[in-house]
MARPA-311700 format. One record per residue (C-alpha): x, y, z; residue in one letter; residue number from 1. Coordinates in steps of 0.02 Angstrom, whole numbers, always signed. Layout:
u X | v Y | w Z | aa a | i NUM;
...
//
This chain:
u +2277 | v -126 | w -1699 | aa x | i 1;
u +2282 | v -317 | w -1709 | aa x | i 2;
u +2175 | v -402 | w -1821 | aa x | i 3;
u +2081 | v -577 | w -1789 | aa x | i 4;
u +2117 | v -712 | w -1895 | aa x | i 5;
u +2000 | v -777 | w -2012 | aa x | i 6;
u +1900 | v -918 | w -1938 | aa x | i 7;
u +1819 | v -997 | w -2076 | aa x | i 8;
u +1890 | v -1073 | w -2242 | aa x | i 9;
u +1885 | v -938 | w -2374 | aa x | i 10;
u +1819 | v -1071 | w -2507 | aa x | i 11;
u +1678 | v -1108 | w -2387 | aa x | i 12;
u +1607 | v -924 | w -2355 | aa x | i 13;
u +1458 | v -873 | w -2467 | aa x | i 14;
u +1539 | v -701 | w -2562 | aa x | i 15;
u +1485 | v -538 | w -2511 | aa x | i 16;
u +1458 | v -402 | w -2636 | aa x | i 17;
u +1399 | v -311 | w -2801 | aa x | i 18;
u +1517 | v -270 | w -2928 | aa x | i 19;
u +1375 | v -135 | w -3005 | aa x | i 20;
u +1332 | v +18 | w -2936 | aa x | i 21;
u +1144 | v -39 | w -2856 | aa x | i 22;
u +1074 | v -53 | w -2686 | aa x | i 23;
u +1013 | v -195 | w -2590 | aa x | i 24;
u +889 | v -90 | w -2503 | aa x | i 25;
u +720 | v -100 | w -2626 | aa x | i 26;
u +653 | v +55 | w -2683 | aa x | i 27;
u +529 | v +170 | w -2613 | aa x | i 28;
u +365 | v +98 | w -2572 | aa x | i 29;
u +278 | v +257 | w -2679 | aa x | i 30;
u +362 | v +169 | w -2832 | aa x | i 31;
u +329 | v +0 | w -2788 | aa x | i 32;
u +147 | v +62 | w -2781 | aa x | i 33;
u +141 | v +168 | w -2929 | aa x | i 34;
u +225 | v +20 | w -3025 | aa x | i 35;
u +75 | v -105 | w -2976 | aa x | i 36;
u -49 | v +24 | w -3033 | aa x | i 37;
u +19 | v +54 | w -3203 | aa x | i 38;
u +36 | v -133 | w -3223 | aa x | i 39;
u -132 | v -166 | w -3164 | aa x | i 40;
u -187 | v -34 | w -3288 | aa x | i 41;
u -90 | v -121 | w -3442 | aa x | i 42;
u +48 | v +25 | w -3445 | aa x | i 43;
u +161 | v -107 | w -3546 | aa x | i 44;
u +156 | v -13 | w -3708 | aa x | i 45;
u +261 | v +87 | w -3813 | aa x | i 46;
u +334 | v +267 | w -3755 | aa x | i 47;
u +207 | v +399 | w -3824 | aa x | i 48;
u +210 | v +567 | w -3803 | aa x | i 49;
u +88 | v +588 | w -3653 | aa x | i 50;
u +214 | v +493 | w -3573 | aa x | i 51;
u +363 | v +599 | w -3638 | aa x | i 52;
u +283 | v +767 | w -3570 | aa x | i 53;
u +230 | v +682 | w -3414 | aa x | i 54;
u +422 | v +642 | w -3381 | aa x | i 55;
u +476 | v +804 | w -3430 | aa x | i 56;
u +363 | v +876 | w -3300 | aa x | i 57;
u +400 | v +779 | w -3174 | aa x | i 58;
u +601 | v +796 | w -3190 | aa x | i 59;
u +589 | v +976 | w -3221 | aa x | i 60;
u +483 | v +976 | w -3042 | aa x | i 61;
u +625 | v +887 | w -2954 | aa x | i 62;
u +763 | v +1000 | w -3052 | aa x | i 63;
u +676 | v +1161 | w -2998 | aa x | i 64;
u +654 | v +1135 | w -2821 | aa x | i 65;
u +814 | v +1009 | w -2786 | aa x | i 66;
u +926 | v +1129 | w -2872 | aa x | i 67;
u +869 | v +1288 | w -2938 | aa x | i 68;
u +884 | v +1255 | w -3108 | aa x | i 69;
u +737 | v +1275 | w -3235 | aa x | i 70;
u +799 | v +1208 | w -3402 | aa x | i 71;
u +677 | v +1216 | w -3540 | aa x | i 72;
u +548 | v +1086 | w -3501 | aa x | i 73;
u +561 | v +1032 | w -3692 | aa x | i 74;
u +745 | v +1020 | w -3680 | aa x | i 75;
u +717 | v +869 | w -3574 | aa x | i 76;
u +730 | v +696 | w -3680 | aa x | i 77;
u +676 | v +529 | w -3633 | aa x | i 78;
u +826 | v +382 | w -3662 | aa x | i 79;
u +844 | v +218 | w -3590 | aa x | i 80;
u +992 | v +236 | w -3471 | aa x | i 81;
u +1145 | v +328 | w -3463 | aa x | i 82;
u +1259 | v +233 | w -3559 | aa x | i 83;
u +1109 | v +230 | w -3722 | aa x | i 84;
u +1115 | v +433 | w -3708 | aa x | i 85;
u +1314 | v +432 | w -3692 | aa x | i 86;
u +1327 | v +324 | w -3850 | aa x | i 87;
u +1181 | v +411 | w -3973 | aa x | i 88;
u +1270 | v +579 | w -3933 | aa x | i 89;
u +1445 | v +523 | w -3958 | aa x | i 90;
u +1368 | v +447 | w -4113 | aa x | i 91;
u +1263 | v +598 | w -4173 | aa x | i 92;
u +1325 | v +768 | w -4101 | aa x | i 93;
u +1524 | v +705 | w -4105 | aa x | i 94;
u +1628 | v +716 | w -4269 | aa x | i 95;
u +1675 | v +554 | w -4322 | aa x | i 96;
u +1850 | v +498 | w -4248 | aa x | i 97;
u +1864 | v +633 | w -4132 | aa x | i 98;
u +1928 | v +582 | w -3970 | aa x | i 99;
u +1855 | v +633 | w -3807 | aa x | i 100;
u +1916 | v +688 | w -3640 | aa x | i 101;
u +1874 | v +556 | w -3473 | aa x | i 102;
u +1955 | v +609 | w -3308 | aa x | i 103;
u +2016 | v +440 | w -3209 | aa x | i 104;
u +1972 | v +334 | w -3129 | aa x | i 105;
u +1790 | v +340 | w -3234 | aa x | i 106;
u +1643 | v +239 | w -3237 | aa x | i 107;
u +1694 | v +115 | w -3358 | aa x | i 108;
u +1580 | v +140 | w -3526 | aa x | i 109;
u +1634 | v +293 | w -3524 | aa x | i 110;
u +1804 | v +207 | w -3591 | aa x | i 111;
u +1747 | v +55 | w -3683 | aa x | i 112;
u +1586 | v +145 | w -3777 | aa x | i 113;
u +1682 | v +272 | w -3874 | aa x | i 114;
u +1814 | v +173 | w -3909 | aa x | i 115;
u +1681 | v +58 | w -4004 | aa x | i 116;
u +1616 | v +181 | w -4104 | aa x | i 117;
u +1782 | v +257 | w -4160 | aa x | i 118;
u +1798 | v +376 | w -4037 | aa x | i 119;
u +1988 | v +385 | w -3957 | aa x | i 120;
u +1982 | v +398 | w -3768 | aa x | i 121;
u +2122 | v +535 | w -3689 | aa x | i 122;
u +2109 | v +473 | w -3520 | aa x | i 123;
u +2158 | v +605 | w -3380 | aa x | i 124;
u +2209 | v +557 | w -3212 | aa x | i 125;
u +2138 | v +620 | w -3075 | aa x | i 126;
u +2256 | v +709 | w -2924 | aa x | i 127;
u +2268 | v +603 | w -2773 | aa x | i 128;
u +2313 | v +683 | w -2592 | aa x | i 129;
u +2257 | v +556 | w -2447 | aa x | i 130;
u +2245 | v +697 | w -2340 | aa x | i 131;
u +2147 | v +823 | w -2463 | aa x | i 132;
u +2067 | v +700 | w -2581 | aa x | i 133;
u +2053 | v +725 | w -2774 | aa x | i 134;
u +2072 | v +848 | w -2896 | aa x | i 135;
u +2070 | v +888 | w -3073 | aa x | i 136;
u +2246 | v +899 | w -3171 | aa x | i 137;
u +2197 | v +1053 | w -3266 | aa x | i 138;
u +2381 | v +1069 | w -3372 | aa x | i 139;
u +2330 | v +878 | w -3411 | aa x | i 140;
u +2157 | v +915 | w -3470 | aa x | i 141;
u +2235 | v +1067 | w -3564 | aa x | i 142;
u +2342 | v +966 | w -3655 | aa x | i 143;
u +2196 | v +834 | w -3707 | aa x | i 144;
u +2113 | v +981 | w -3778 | aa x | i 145;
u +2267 | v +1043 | w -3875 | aa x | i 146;
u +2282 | v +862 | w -3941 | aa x | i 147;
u +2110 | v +866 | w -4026 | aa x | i 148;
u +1953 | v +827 | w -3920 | aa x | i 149;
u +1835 | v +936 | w -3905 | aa x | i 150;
u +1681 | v +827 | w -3776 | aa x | i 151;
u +1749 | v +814 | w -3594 | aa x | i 152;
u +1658 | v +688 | w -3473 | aa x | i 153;
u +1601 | v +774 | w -3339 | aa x | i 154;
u +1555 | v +640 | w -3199 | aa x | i 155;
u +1483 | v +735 | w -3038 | aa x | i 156;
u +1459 | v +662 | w -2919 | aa x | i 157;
u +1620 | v +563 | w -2993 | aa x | i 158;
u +1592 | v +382 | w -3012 | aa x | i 159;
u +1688 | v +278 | w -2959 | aa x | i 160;
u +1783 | v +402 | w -2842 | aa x | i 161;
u +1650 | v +506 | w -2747 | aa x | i 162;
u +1707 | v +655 | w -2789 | aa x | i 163;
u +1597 | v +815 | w -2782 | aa x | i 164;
u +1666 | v +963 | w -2880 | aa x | i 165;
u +1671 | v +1142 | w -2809 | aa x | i 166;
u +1630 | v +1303 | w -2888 | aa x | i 167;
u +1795 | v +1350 | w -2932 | aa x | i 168;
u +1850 | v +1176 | w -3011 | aa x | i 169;
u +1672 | v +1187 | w -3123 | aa x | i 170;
u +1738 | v +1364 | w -3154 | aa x | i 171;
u +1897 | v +1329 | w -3235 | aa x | i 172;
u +1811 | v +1183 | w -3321 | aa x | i 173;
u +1700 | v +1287 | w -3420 | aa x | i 174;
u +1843 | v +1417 | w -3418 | aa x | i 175;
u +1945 | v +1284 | w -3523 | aa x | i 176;
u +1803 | v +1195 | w -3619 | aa x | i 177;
u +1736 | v +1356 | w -3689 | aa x | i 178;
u +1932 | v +1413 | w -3731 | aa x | i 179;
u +1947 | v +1282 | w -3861 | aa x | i 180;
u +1740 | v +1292 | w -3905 | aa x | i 181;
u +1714 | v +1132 | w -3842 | aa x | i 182;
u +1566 | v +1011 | w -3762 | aa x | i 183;
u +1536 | v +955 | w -3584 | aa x | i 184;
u +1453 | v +796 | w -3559 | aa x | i 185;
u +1392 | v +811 | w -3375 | aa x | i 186;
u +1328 | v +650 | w -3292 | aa x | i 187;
u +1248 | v +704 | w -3132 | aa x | i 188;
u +1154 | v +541 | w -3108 | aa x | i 189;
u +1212 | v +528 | w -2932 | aa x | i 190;
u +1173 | v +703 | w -2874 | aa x | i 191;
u +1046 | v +647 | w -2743 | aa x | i 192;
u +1179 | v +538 | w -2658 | aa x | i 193;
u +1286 | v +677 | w -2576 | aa x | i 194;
u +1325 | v +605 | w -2410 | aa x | i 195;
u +1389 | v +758 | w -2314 | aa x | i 196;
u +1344 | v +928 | w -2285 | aa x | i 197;
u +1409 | v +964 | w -2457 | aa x | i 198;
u +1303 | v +1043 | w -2607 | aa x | i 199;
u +1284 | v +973 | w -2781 | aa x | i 200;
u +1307 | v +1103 | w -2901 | aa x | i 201;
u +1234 | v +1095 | w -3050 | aa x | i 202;
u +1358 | v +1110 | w -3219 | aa x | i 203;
u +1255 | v +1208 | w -3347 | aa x | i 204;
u +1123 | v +1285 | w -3220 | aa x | i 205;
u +1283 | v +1416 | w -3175 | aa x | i 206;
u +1263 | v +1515 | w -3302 | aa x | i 207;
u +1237 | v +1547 | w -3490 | aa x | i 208;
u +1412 | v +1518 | w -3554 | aa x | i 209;
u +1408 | v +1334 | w -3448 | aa x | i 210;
u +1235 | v +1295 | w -3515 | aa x | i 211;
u +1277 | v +1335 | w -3706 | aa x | i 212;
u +1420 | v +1205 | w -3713 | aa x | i 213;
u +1330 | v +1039 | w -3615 | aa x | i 214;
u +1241 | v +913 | w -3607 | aa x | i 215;
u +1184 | v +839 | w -3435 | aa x | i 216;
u +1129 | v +675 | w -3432 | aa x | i 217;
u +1016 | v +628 | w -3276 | aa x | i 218;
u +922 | v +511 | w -3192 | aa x | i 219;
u +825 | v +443 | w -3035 | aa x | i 220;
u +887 | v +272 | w -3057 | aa x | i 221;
u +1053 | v +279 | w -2931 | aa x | i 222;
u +954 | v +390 | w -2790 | aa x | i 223;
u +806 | v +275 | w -2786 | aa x | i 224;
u +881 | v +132 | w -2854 | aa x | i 225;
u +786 | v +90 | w -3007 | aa x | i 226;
u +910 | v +52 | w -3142 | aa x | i 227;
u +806 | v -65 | w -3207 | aa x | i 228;
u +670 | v +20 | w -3241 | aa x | i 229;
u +770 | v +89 | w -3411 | aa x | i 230;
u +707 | v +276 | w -3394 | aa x | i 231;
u +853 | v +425 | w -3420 | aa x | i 232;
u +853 | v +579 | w -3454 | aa x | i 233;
u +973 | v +708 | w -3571 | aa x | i 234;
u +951 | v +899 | w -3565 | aa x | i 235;
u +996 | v +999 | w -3718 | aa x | i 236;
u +1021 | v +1177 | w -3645 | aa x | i 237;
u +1094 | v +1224 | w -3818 | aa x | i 238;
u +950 | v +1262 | w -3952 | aa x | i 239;
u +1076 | v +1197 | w -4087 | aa x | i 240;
u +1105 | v +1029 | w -4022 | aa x | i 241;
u +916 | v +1007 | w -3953 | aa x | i 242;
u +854 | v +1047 | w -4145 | aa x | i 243;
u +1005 | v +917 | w -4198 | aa x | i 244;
u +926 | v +790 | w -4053 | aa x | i 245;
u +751 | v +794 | w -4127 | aa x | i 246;
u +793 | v +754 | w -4281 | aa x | i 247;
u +916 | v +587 | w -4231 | aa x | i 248;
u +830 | v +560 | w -4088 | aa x | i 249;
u +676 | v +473 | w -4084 | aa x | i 250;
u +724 | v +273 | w -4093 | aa x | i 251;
u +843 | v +334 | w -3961 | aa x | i 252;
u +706 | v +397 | w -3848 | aa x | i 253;
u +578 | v +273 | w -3896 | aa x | i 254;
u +705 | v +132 | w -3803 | aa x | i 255;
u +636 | v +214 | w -3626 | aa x | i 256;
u +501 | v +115 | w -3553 | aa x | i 257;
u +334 | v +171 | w -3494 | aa x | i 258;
u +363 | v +88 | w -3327 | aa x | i 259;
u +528 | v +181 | w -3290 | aa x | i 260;
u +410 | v +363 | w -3320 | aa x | i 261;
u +321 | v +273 | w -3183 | aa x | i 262;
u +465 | v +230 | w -3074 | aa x | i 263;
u +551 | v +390 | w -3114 | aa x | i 264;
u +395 | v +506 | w -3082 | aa x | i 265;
u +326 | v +426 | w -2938 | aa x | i 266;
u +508 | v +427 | w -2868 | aa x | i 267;
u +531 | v +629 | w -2872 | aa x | i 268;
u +360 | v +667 | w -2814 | aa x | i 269;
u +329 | v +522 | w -2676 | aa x | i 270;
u +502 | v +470 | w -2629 | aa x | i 271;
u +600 | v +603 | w -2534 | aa x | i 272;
u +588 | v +547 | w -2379 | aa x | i 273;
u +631 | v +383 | w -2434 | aa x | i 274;
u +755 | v +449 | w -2518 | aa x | i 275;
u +807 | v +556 | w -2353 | aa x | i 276;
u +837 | v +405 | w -2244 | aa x | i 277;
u +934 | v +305 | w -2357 | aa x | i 278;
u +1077 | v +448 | w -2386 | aa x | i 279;
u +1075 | v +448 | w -2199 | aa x | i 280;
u +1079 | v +275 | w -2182 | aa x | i 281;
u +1231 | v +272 | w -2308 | aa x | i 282;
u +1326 | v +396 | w -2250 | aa x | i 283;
u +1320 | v +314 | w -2061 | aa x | i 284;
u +1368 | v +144 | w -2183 | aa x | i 285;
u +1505 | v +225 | w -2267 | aa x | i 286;
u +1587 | v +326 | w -2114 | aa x | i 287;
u +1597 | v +162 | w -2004 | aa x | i 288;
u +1667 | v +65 | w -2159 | aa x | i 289;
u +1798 | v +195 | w -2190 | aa x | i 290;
u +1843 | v +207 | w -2025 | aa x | i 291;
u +1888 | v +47 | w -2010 | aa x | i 292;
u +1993 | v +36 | w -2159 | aa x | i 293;
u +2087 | v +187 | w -2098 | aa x | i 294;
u +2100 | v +117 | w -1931 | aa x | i 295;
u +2193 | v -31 | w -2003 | aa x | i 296;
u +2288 | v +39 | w -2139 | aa x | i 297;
u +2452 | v +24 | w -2079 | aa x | i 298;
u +2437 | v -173 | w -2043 | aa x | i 299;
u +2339 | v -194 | w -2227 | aa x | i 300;
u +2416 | v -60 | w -2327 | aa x | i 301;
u +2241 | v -32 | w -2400 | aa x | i 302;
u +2225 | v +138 | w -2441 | aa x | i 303;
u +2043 | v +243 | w -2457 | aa x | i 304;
u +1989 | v +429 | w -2477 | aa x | i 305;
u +1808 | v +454 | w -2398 | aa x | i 306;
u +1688 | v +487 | w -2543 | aa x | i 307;
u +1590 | v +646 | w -2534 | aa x | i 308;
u +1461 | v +563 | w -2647 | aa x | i 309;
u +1369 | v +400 | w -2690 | aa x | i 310;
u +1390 | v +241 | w -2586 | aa x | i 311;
u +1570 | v +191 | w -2694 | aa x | i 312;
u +1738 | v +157 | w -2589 | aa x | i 313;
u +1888 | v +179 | w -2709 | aa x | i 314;
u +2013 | v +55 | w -2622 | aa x | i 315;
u +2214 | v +63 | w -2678 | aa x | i 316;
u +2284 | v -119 | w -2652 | aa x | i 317;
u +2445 | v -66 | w -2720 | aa x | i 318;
u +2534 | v -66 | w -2561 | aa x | i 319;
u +2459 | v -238 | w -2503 | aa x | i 320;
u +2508 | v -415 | w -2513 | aa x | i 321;
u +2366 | v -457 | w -2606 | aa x | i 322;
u +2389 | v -411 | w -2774 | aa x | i 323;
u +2481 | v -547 | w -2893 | aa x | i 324;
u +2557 | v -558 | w -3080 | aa x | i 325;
u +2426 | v -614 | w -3202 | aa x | i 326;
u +2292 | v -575 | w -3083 | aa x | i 327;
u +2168 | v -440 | w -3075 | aa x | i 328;
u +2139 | v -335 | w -2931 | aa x | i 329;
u +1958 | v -395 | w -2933 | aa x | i 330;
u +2019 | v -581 | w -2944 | aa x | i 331;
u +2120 | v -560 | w -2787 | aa x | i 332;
u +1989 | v -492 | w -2672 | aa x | i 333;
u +1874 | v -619 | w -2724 | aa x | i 334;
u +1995 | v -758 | w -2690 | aa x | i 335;
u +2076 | v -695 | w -2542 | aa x | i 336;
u +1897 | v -620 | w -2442 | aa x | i 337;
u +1745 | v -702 | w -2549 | aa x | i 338;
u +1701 | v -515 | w -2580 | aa x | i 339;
u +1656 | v -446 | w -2749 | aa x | i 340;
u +1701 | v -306 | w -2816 | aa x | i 341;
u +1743 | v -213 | w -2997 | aa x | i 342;
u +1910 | v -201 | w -3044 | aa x | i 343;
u +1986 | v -47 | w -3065 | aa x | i 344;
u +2102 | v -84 | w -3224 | aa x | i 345;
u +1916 | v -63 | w -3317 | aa x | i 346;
u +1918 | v +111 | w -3230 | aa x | i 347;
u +2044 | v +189 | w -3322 | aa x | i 348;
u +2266 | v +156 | w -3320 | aa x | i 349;
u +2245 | v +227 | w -3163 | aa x | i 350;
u +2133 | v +113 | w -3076 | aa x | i 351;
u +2271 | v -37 | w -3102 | aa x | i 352;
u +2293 | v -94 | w -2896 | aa x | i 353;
u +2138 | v -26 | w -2853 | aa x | i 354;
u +1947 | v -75 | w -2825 | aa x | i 355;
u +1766 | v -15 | w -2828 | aa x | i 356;
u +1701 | v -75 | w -2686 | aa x | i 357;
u +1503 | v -64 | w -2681 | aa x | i 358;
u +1437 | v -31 | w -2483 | aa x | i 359;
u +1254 | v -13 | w -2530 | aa x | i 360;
u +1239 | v -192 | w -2465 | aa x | i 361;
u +1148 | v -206 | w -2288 | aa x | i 362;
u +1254 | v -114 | w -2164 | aa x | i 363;
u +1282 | v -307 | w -2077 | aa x | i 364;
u +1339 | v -359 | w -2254 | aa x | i 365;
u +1439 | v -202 | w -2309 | aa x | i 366;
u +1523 | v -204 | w -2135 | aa x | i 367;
u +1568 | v -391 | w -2131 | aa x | i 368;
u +1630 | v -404 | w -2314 | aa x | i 369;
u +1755 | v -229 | w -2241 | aa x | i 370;
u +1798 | v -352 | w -2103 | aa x | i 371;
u +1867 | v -474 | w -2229 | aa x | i 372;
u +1943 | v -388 | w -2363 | aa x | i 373;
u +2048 | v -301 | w -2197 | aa x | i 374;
u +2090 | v -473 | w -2130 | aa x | i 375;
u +2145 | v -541 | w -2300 | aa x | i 376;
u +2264 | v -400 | w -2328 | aa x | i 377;
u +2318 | v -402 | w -2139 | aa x | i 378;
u +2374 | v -579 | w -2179 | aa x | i 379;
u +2431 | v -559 | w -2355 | aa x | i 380;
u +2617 | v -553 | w -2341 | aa x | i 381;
u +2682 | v -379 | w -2408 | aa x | i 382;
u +2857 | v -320 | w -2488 | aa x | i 383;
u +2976 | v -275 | w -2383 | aa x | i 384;
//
């Protein structure tokens, strides 16, 4: 299909976009109103244990009756965010210098933060079929194994890709993992964002064998868009490294705020329907977004898998005009459409060409920022 020209001056168009993974849609109004009561009631202390058991309640509440699973309520611990409980375990439960296992493209701590600490990053690329979508390289993530890690990230719903795994692909993960006695890391904080009719499964709630090697880390701050409300969540459901977590845990834990028990409690009791609407309204967001980019792929080259999961588009520039030497993918959307996005060179090797593109904006913004990133690679000039 043709494509309009652009008429406006790029340089003279406000940018569109969030290059972190956050809504601009507010939160639910149970939150909102929970938050002003515990304000209003001086709730701007220090964590203290009422408030620990009141989160573990409320998470293992939400667990139970989203998804089955009843870990042991104790085995639920407090931590500021996701990347704080990825970082204290790696420190803690993690031989020094032992390198770890991150399928790719991955959210992009999960690269830089080990690599910090001393931690060697194997990165394994994930399997790319257009028509199919992704899948796990399971000879690859053998071989990362037989080269000396031991902790595999487990990111399902897979940020920055959308991916949710199946049964049989969690199967011959723990198949593998327990092979070579190793540890699962599972970040499932964007289980509540599944966008189709699929069905988040949850890692360690499978069975014994899954729940004695991993650690999930969880959270209601992507679902009901409160990441800054610093409350996270890590489930030991093996005794060994939930006795090794109370003793190095407690500065770790004390980081959570009291206001994010709020948020996050008030979120899993109050907010469903909330909740409800907004994966519908994303999912209608995300369908019309990726339709047009498939629509228009052969004039832009720009190349997209539907996610099954979260409100990320993974977009492959590498058969575009827009990408150029000594410039980031990142730096070339933003120059060519005013649209900002997070490059996918931080992703992983594998993300070099390509783009997170965030369409939790308004559905006019998320639409209209589409409608320019398609124009400027419709007009981008492309190698023969």
């Amino acid at each position: 299909m043709q494509i309009a020209a652009e008429t406006a001056e790029t340089s003279m168009r406000q940018s569109l976009g969030r290059p972190l993974a956050e809504m601009e849609r507010g939160c639910a109004p149970a939150v909102t109103e929970a938050l002003t009561h515990a304000v209003a009631q001086d709730a701007l202390r220090y964590l203290a244990q009422e408030d620990v058991s009141r989160l573990q309640r409320g998470v293992a509440a939400w667990l139970s009756e989203r998804y089955g699973w009843q870990p042991n309520i104790d085995s639920i611990r407090p931590v500021a965010d996701l990347v704080a409980g990825f970082r204290a375990v790696l420190t803690h439960l993690l031989p020094a210098g032992q390198p770890i296992i991150v399928p790719t493209p991955g959210y992009m701590p999960f690269l830089s933060v080990p690599q910090q600490i001393g931690h060697p990053v194997i990165e394994v690329p994930m399997l790319r079929d257009d028509a199919a979508g992704w899948r796990y390289d399971f000879p690859a993530l053998r071989a990362a194994f037989e080269a000396g890690a031991r902790l595999m990230v487990l990111c399902n719903p897979h940020n920055p890709i959308g991916k949710v795994a199946t049964e049989t692909e969690l199967a011959e993960v723990e198949a593998l993992v327990a092979e070579f006695d190793g540890v699962v890391f599972a970040d499932e904080i964007h289980a509540p964002l599944v966008l189709g009719a699929g069905e988040h499964i949850v890692y360690a709630a499978r069975n014994e064998r899954a729940a004695a090697h991993t650690i999930t880390a969880t959270s209601a701050t992507k679902a009901f868009n409160i990441p800054g409300a610093k409350c996270g969540q890590l489930i030991f459901s093996n005794p060994a490294q939930l006795a090794e977590w109370r003793r190095v845990g407690h500065w770790h834990e004390h980081q959570t705020a009291v206001l994010g028990v709020v948020a996050t409690t008030a979120a899993y009791a109050e907010g469903r329907e909330w909740l409800r609407d907004t994966v519908g309204e994303l999912a209608a967001t995300v369908d019309e977004a990726v339709a047009l980019l498939r629509a228009t792929a052969a004039e832009t080259g720009i190349r997209v898998i539907a996610p099954e999961a979260t409100y990320l588009l993974w977009l492959d520039l590498s058969e575009t005009g827009l990408l150029r030497e000594g410039q980031s993918a990142a730096e070339a959307v933003r120059e060519a459409a005013q649209v900002v996005v997070t490059d996918g060179s931080s992703c992983g090797a594998a993300g070099a060409g390509s783009v997170r593109f965030n369409a939790a904006l308004s559905h006019a913004d998320t639409m209209e920022a589409v409608r320019r990133l398609v124009a400027a690679a419709a007009a981008a000039p492309r190698a023969a």
